[in-house]
N, C-alpha and C positions, 0 to 999 in steps of 0.2 A: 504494500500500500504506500508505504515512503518512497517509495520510484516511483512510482505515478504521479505523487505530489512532486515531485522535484522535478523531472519533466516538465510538469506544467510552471515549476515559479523560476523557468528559464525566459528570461526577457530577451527578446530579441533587439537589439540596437541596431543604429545604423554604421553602416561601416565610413572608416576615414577617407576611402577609396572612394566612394561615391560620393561624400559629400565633396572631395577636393574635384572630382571629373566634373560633378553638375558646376559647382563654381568656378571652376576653370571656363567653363565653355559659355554661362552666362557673361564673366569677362572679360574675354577673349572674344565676343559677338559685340557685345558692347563695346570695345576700343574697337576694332571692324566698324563696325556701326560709323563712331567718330569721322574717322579714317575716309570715310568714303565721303561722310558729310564734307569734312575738311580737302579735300580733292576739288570741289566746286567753287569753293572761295576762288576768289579773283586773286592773281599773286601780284603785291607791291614788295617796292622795297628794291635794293640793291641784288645783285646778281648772286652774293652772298647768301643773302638771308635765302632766293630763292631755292637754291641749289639745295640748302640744308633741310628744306620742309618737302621737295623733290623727293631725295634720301628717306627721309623720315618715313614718309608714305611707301615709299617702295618694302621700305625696309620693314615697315608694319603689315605688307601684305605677306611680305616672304613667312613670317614670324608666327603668321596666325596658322598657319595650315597643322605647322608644326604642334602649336598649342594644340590644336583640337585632336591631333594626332595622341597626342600625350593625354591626352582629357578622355578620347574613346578606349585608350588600355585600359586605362585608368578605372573607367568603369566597367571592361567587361572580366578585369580582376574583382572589383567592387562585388559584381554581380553572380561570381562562382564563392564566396567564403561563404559559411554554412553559419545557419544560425544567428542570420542578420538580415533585415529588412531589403527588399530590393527598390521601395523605389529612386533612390538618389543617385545609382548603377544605371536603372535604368535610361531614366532623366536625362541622366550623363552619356549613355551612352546614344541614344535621340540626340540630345542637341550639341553632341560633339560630332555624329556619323552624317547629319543634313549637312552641314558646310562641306564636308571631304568629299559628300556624293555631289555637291551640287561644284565643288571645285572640278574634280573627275569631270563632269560632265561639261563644262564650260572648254577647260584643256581639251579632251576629246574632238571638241566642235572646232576649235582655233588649229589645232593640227589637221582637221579635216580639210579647214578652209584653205591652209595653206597646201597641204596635197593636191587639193582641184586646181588651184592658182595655178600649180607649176606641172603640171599634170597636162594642163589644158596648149602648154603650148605659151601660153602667156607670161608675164615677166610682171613683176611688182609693181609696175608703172604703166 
């Protein structure tokens, strides 16, 4: 009878895995977010400053793939320890695996277009 009760007064918590994937990719979507916002801004200022915010943006595109890279392990570890809640694994692993599919599928389309370009006979101009 005392194994039964103890089975039951096991609490399941959440795991550290899933909560660092789900916040990570909240984040990392959010400076993304920025990032794109700030891309529209009209650029003033010396040839300096532009060059630096040029940088900045590229540098934050390259940066983020990564993160949600790091944020989908993150929760499909999260999502195999036993004995712990799944949805912050899950969570994590959704809003870290749409940006990577929707990257993949963008890339996909951009090497596509450039295959036809030069496929066709045509030249970049």
């Amino acid at each position: 009878m005392n194994a039964a009760r103890s089975n039951l007064a096991i609490k399941k918590t959440h795991p550290k895995t899933g909560l660092i994937s789900c916040g990570l990719a909240i984040v990392t979507g959010a400076v993304t977010l920025l990032l794109f916002v700030a891309s529209f801004i009209p650029e003033r200022g010396t040839y300096a400053e532009q060059r630096f915010n040029n940088i900045f943006l590229v540098f934050g595109a390259a940066v983020a793939p990564l993160l949600h890279f790091t944020g989908l392990l993150l929760g499909i570890i999260g999502a195999f320890i036993k004995d712990s809640k799944k949805v912050f694994p899950i969570l994590g692993i959704i809003l870290n695996g749409l940006p990577l599919i929707f990257a993949l599928f963008i890339w996909i389309l951009l090497f596509w277009v450039i295959w036809a370009v030069l496929s066709s006979g045509g030249g970049w101009m």
